[in-house]
Each structure stands twice: as C-alpha cells, then as structure tokens.
ZABAMAR-427618 format. One record per residue (C-alpha): z, y, x negated. Coordinates in pm, whole numbers, plus 50000, padded with zeros to 5 digits. Layout:
# residues N
ZYX...
//
This chain:
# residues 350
895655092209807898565110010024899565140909877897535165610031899865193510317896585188110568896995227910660893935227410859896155205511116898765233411140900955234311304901825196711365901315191610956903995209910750904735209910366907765188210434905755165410703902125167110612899135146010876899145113010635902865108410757902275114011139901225095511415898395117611631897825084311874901325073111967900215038911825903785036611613902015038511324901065070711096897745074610910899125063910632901135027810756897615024010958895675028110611898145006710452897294977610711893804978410694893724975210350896494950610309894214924910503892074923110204894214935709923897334918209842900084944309872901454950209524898184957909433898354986509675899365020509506900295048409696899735087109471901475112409625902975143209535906705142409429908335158509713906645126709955908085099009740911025094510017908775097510312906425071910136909575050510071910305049210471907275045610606905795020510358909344999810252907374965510177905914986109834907774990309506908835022909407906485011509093903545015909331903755051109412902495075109161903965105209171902305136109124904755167208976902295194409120898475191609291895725191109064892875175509302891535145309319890245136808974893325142008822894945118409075892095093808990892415092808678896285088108673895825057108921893055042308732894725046908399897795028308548895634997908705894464995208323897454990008168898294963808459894944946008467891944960808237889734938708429890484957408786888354969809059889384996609280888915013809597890085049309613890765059709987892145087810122895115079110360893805096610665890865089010815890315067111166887995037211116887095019111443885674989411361888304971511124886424942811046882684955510993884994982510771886634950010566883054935310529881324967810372884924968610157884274933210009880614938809967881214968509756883894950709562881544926109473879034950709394880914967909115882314936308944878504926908864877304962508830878494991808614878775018908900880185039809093879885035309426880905050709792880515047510125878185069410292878045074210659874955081010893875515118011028875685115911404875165157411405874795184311187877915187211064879425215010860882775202210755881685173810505880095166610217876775153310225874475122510018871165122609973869835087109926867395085509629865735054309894865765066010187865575039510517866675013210254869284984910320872264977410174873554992509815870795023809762871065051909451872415088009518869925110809422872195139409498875575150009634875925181809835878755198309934879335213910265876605229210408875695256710634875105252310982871165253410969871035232010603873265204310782870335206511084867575204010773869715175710662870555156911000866835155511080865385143810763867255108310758868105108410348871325120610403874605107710426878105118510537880335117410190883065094410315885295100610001885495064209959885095045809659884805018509493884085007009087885254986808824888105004608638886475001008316883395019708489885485049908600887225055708312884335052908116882705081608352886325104708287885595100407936881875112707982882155140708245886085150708191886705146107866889545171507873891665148508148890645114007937891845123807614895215137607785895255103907926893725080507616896215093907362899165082507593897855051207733900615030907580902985047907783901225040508145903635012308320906715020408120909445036608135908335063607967905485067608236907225097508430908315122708165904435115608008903185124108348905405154808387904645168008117900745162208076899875161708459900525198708510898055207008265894895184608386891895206008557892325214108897889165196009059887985166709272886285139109161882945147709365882645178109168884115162908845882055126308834879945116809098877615147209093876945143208729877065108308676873715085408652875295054708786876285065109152875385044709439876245043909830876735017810053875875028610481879145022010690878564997110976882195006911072883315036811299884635065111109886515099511117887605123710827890905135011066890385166610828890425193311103891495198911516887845191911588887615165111411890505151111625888625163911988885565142711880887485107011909889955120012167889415101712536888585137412745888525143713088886125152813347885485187313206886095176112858889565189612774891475161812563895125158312585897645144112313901355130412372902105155412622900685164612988898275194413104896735204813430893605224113360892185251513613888785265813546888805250613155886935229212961886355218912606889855221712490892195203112234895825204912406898775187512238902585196312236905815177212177906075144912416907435151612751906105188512766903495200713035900725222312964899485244713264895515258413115893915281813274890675296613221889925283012846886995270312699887085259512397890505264712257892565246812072896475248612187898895228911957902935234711956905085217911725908855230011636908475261011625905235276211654902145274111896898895280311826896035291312034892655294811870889305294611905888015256411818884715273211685886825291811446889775265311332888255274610976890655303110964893945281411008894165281610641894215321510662896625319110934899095298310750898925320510484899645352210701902525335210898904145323610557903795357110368905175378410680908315356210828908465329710549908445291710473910205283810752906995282410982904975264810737
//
C-alpha cells in the first residue's frame, strides 16, 4: 500500500512527493524500493502489486521499473484501506483464486530482515491451512500513543495466539494500563490470509464494498479493469480495514514479531531509530552544531549546516521551501499546520 501524502512528515513529504517515495537514511533506496526488496526475497516479483493513488503511478514507475504497469493498482481518489484491500484482493482472485497475501504498508523500517522473512513464511503457512486472518503484532517497548493496539485473547503464549480485541490509539495513561499488563500488542498493520478468507470477511463485515466488487468481478484483470474502477472506486466507504474487518471478525489471529520494527508514521517516530549524540539531538543528511540543546530531530537539505541553540525537544525540518520548528511533544498538530499553511498561501507549500 503506497498512496497515502504521509502529512505528519511535513514538510519533507508533499502531495506530489509523499514519505513512501523518499529516502530519510541516504541508503539510495526509498521506503518503498526498500519494502520492495525485502519482500522480493520471498515473493517472486510479478506477484508483487504496488496500490497507489493515480497521481503516483509515474513515481511508482521510476522507482520500481522491474514491475509491470499491470502490477500497480491505481486508485482514482483515497478511500482508506479497506477499499484498497479489497481492490487488490479482488484482482489476486481473478489471477489465482487459490492466493495468499500479505498486505504491507510501504513504509515502515524493519531491522532484522531475516527473523522478519521467517515470521513472513510462518504466517503464510499459517493461513493456507487455516481460515484466518492474521497480523503481526509487536511487543510495545513503551506506552505508546500513536498506534493501534492487540490484546491477545492468550496472553504469554507462543507462536500464532487469537485477538481478543483490537484497540485503537489510546490515551497516554490507557497505553501505560496497556504496556504494563503484557496482553497487548502494537498493531503492525501487517497482514496476512488466504484470499478466499478475506474476501469472504468483505462479504460479511462490508457488504456494501463486496457487492460493488462481486457484480464486476469479470472485469478484474481486463481491459476493462480501469474505467470499472473509476467509476465504482469513488463510491466505496471511506474506512480502514482495522475498523472495517479485523475488529468484527471471529477469525483474527496475531503472530509476535521477532524482527525490529518502526511505523515511520510521525518525526518521533523517526528520532527513536535515529543514531543521537551525546545530548541526544539526532541529525539527518545535513550538519548541526548544538549549544545548550538536547532531544532534538534536525534535518535539512544535504550540504546545509544547522547552528541550535538552546532547544530541547524540537523538531527542525527544511525542505524546498518551508522550515518547520515545533515542539516534538506536539508534532500531532502538523496535520493542522498543513492545513493552515495551504488555506492561507496555497498548494504551493504543501
């Protein structure tokens, strides 16, 4: 999944060059190419479908050139992530009604490549014996307010265990309540089922996206795909698939990540995994000196120096043209901010 803007990450992601197509590490590679090469170690690559909204396809084109443009699905306006879902799975189907999937957002950081292949494969082979849905849950390191949440119907059990309950994001002192009683779970937004199983669970839980879907499916992998999808997309409920499926399904199950993991969803998020220095200020692409600071996020375009004086806890990102400076405790309000910058001096700065 790769159409989202990524607005919390303002102002480094724009409309026209959203996170999933940059590269935060200077590896070469954006989230997106570094998704598309884990996965592609396990998955052969025309089995690899990239959705995306329309506006992406040519970014998706240069980035990932080894794919067909059959394998990007193109989304004519955002509806979520169950509508997105449910177009993928629908075209699978009509390619191989005997498929199982993993669903992945395209940026997120894994560490451990090969512990994250193993749990990958063990799920796959978890949902071609087993009717379920299943996703990857991830042992909370703190009490964390910017994901979802799991709670394991087994708690301090191995392997695959039954959700007894998702949870979306919590306050700060229900995230403590969480963090300290041990039967919950980070919501990776990772998952994996048999394509049979998922479309099964559309049909079930949104019925009004299936039969949009079920009436046409003769037209999935055709030519006549992308005026069907114009035309019927647009109309599909605007939710995700956590709301839509797997918190009123029966047959949802998580598997614990033995891999390192970050949701690059917000500046923080970024800080967390960034190497920091003495007084914990972490610096990206560009240089800073730092006088009586600590606890900051600092990045800029390459080649630009950073002079920081007296911050704590600040995050300071330029990129074309504008710089922001905000509080790190408060980089919930980006969203606000890229509203108010767009509605008083335009488009141009978002």
């Amino acid at each position: 999944m790769g159409g989202g803007i990524g607005s919390r990450f303002w102002p480094s992601s724009r409309e026209s060059m959203p996170k999933q197509f940059l590269d935060f590490f200077g590896t070469g590679r954006s989230l997106l190419q570094q998704t598309f090469d884990r996965f592609n170690q396990l998955i052969p690559t025309e089995n690899i479908f990239i959705a995306t909204n329309e506006n992406y396809a040519d970014l998706v084109k240069q980035q990932l050139p080894q794919i067909s443009d059959n394998q990007i699905l193109l989304e004519p306006t955002r509806r979520n992530t169950a509508p997105c879902v449910a177009y993928a799975a629908y075209r699978i189907y009509a390619i191989n009604p005997n498929a199982n999937i993993v669903v992945t957002p395209s940026d997120h950081l894994i560490m451990l490549e090969n512990k994250f292949l193993e749990n990958i494969q063990s799920g796959l082979d978890f949902v071609k014996a087993n009717p379920a849905l299943l996703t990857i849950g991830i042992k909370p390191t703190r009490p964390e307010t910017g994901y979802g949440y799991i709670q394991s119907a087994e708690p301090n059990s191995e392997g695959v265990q039954k959700v007894k309950a998702f949870t979306e994001k919590p306050n700060y002192e229900l995230a403590k309540v969480f963090f300290e009683s041990g039967e919950f779970y980070w919501n990776s937004g990772i998952f994996i089922w048999n394509v049979k199983t998922i479309l099964n669970a559309f049909r079930e839980h949104l019925p009004d996206i299936a039969v949009r879907f079920d009436q046409k499916m003769d037209k999935f992998n055709t030519d006549q795909e992308k005026a069907f999808i114009n035309a019927e997309y647009p109309m599909c409920q605007n939710i995700s698939i956590d709301y839509g499926v797997m918190e009123k399904a029966n047959n949802v199950y998580f598997i614990t990540a033995t891999f390192g993991w970050s949701d690059l969803g917000t500046w923080g998020a970024l800080y967390d995994i960034s190497d920091k220095n003495e007084t914990n200020n972490a610096t990206l692409k560009c240089h800073a000196l730092y006088y009586e600071s600590k606890d900051n996020m600092v990045t800029l375009p390459e080649g630009k120096l950073a002079v920081i004086q007296g911050l704590e806890d600040f995050i300071v990102a330029e990129s074309d043209n504008v710089l922001l400076i905000c509080k790190k405790s408060e980089e919930q309000r980006i969203k606000q901010f890229v509203a108010d910058a767009d509605l008083q001096f335009g488009e141009n700065y978002i």
